[in-house]
ROLO-937001 format. One record per residue: residue number from 0; x, y, z of N, C-alpha, C in turn. Coordinates in Angstrom, 1 decimal. Atoms other than C-alpha are relative to their C-alpha. Layout:
# ROLO-937001
<NUM,<X,Y,Z>,<X,Y,Z>,<X,Y,Z>> ...
This chain:
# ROLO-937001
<0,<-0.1,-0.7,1.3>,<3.2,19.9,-71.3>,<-0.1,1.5,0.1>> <1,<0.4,-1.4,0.4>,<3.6,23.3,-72.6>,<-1.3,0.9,0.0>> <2,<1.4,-1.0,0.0>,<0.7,26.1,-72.3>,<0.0,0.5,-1.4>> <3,<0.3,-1.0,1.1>,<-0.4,27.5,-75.8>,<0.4,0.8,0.3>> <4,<-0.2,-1.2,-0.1>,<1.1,30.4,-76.1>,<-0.8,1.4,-0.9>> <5,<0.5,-0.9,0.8>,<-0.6,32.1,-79.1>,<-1.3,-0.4,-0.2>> <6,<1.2,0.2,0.0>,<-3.7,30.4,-78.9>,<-0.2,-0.5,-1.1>> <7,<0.3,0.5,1.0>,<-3.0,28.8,-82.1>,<-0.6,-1.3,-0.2>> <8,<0.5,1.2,0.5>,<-4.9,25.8,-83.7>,<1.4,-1.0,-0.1>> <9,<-1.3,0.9,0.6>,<-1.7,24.4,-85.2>,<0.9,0.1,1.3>> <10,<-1.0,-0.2,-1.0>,<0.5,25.5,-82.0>,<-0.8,-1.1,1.3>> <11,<0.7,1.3,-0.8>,<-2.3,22.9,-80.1>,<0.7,-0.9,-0.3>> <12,<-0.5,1.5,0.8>,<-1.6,20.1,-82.3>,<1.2,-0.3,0.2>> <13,<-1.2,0.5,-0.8>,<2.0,20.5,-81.9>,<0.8,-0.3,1.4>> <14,<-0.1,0.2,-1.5>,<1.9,20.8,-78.3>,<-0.2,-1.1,0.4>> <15,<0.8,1.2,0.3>,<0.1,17.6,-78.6>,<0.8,-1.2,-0.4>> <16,<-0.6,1.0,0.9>,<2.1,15.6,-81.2>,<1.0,0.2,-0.1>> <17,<-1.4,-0.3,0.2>,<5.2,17.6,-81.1>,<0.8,-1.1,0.8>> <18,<-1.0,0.2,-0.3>,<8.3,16.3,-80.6>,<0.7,-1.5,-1.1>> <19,<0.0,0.9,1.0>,<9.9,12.8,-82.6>,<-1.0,-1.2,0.0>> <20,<0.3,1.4,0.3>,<8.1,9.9,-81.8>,<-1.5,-0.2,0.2>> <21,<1.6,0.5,-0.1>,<4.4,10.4,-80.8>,<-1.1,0.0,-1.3>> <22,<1.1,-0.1,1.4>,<2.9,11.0,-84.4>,<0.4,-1.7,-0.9>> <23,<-1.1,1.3,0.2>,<5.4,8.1,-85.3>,<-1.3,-1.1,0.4>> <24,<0.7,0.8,-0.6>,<3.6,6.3,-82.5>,<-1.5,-0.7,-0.5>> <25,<1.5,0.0,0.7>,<-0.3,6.8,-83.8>,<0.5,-1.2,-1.5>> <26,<-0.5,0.1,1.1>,<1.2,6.0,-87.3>,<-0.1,-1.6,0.2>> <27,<-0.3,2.0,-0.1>,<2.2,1.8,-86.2>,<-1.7,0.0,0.8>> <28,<0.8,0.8,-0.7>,<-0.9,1.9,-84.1>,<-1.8,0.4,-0.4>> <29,<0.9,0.4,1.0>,<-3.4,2.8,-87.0>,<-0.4,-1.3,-1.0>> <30,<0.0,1.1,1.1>,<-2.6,-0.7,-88.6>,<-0.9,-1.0,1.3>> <31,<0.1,0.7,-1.0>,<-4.4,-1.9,-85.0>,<0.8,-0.2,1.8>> <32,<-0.6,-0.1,-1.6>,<-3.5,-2.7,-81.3>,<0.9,-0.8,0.3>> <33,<-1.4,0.5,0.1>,<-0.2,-3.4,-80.5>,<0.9,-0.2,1.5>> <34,<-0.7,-0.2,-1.4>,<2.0,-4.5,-77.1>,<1.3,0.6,-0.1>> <35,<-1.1,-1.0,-0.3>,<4.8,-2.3,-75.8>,<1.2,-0.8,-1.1>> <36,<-1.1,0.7,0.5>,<7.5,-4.9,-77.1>,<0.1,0.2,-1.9>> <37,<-0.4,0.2,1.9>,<6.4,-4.9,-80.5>,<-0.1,1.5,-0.7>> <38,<-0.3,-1.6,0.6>,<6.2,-0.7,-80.9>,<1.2,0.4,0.5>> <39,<-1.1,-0.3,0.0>,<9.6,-0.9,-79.5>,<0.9,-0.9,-1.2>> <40,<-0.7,0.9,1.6>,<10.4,-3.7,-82.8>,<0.1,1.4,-1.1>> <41,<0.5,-0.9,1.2>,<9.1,-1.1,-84.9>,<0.6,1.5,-0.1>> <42,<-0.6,-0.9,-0.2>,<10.7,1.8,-83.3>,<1.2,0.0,0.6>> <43,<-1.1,0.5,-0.8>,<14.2,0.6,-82.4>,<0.8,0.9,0.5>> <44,<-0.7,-1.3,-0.1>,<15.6,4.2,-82.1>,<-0.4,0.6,1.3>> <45,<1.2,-0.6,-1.0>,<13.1,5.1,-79.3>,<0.5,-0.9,1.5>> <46,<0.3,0.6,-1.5>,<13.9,4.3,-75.4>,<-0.8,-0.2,0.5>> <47,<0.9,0.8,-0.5>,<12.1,2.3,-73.4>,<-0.7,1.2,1.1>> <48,<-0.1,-0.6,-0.8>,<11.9,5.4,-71.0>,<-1.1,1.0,-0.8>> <49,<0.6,-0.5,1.1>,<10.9,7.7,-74.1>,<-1.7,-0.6,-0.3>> <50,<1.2,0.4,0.1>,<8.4,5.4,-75.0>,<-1.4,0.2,0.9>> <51,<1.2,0.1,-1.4>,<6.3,4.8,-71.9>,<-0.5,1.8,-0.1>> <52,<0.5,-1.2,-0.8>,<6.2,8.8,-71.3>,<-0.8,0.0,-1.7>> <53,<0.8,-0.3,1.4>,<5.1,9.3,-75.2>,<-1.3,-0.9,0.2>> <54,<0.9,1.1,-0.7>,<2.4,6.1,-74.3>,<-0.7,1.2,0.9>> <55,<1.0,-0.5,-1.3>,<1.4,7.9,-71.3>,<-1.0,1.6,-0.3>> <56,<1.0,-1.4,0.4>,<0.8,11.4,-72.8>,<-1.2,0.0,-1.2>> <57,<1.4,-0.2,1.0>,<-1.4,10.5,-75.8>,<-1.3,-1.4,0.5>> <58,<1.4,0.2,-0.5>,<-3.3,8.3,-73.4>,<-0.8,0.9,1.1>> <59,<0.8,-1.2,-0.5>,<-4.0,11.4,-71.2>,<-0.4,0.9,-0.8>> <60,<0.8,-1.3,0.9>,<-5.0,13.4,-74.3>,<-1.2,-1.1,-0.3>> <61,<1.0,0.2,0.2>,<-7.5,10.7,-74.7>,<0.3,-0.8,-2.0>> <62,<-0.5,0.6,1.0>,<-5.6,9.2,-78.0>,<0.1,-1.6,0.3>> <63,<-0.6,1.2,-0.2>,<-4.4,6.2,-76.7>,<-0.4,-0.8,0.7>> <64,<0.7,0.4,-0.9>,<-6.3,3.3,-74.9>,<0.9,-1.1,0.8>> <65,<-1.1,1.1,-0.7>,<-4.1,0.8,-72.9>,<-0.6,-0.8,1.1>> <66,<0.4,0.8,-0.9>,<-5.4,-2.2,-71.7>,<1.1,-1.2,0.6>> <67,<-0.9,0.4,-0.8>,<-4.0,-4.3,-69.5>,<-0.8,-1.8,0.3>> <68,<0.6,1.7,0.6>,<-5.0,-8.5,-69.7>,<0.5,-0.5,1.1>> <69,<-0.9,0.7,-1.1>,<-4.4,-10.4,-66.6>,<0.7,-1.5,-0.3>> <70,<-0.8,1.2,0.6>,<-2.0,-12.9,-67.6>,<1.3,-0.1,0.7>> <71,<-1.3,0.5,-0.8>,<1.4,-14.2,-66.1>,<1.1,-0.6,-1.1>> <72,<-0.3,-1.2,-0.6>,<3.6,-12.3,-66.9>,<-2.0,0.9,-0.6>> <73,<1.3,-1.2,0.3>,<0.7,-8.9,-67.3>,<0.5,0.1,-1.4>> <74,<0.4,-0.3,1.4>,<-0.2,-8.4,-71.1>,<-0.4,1.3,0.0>> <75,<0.1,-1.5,0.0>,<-0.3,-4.8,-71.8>,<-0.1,0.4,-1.5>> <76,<0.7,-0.4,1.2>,<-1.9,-3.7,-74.9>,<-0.2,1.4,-0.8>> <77,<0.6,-1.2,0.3>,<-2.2,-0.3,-76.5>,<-0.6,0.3,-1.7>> <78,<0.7,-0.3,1.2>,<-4.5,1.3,-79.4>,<-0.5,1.2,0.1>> <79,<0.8,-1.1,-0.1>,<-6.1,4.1,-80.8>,<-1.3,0.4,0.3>> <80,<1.3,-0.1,0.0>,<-9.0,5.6,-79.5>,<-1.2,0.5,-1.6>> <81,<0.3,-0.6,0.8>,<-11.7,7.1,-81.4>,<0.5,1.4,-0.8>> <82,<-0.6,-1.4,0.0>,<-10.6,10.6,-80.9>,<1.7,-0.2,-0.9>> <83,<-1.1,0.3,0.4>,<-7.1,8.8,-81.9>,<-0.2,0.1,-1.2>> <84,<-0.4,0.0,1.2>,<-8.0,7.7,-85.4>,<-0.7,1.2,-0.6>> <85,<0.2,-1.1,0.7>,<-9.0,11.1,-86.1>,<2.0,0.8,-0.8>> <86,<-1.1,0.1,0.7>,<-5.1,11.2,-86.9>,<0.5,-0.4,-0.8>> <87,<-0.3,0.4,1.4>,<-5.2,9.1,-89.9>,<0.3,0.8,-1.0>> <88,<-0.8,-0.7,1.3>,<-5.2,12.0,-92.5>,<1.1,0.9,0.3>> <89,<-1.9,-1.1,-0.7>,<-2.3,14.2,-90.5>,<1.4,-1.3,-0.4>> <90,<-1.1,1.4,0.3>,<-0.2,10.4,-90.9>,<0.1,0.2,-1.2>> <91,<-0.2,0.3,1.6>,<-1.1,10.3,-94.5>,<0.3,1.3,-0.3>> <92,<-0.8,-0.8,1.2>,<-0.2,13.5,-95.5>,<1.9,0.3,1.0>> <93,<-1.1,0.4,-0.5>,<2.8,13.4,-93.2>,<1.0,-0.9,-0.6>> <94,<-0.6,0.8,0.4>,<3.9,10.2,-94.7>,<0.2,0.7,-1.9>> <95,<0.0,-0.6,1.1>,<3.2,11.9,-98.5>,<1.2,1.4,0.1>> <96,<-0.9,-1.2,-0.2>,<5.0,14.9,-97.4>,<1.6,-0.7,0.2>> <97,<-1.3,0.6,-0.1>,<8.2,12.7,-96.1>,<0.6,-0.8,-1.4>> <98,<-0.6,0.3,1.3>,<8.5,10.9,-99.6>,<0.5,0.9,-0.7>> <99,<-0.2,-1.1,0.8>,<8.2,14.1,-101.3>,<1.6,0.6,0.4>> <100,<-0.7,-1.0,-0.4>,<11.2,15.6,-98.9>,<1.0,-1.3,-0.5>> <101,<-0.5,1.1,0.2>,<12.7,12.0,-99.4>,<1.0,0.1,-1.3>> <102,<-0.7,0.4,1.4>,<12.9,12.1,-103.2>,<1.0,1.4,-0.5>> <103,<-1.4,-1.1,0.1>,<14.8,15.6,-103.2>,<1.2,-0.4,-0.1>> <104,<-1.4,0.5,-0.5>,<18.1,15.9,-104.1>,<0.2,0.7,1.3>> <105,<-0.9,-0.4,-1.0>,<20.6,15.8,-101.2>,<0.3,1.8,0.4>> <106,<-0.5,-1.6,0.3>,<22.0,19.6,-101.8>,<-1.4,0.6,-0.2>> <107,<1.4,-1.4,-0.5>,<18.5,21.4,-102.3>,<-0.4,-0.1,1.4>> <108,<1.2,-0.2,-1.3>,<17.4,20.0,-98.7>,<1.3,0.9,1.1>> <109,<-1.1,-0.9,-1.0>,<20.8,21.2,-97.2>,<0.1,1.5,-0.1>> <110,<-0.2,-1.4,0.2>,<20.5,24.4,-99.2>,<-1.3,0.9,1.0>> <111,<0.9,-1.0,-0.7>,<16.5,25.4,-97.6>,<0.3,-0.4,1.2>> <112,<-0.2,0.1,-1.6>,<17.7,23.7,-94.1>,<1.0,1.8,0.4>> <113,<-0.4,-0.9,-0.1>,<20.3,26.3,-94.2>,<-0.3,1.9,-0.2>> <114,<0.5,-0.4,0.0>,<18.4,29.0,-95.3>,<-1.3,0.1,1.2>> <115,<0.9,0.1,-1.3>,<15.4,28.0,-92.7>,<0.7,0.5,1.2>> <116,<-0.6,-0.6,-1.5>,<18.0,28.5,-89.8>,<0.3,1.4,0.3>> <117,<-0.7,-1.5,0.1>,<19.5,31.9,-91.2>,<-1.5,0.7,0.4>> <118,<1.0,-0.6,0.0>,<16.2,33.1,-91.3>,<-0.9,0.0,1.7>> <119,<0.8,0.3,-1.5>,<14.9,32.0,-87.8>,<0.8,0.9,1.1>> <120,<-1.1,-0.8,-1.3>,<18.3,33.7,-86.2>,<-0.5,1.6,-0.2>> <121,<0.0,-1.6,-0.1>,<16.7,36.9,-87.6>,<0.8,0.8,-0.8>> 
């Protein structure tokens, strides 16, 4: 992963959570503990390649716990830690925030996307 650069709180978190699918991830595996197969049901958009590394990093932050069941074939298990479900209210207002951008019309979200970008080129 990326080094903080500004030392920011929020620029943590995203360093952390950024990118598409790891907040996603937390998000299915707040309802409980779930095997690889069935967070690829739930995320069908997401490579199997994608996945695993997303898996692997928020069980090296200490998010993610992944057990492993000796069974034939191996049973592989993952869930939130404690530290994990400290992510529940970032999900819920995430998910509140996504309806809200949801129920927009079409044309206002194209009009601030396009504005957002003019502005970012400076």
């Amino acid at each position: 992963m990326k080094d903080n650069i500004s030392g920011c709180s929020v620029e943590e978190a995203m360093r952390l959570l950024g990118g598409r699918w790891r907040l996603l991830l937390a998000s299915y595996l707040l309802d409980g503990p779930k095997r690889f197969n069935a967070l690829r049901r739930d995320i069908p958009a997401i490579s199997q390649r994608m996945l695993t590394l997303d898996l692997r990093a928020l069980e090296q932050a200490g998010l993610v716990k992944r057990t492993v069941f000796p069974t034939v074939p191996v049973t592989v298990e993952y869930e939130l830690t404690v530290d994990g479900r400290r992510l529940e209210p970032v999900v819920t207002v995430m998910k509140e925030f996504g309806l809200w951008v949801k129920s927009r019309p079409c044309e206002e979200i194209v009009s601030m996307s396009s504005v957002l970008t003019d502005s970012a080129r400076g």
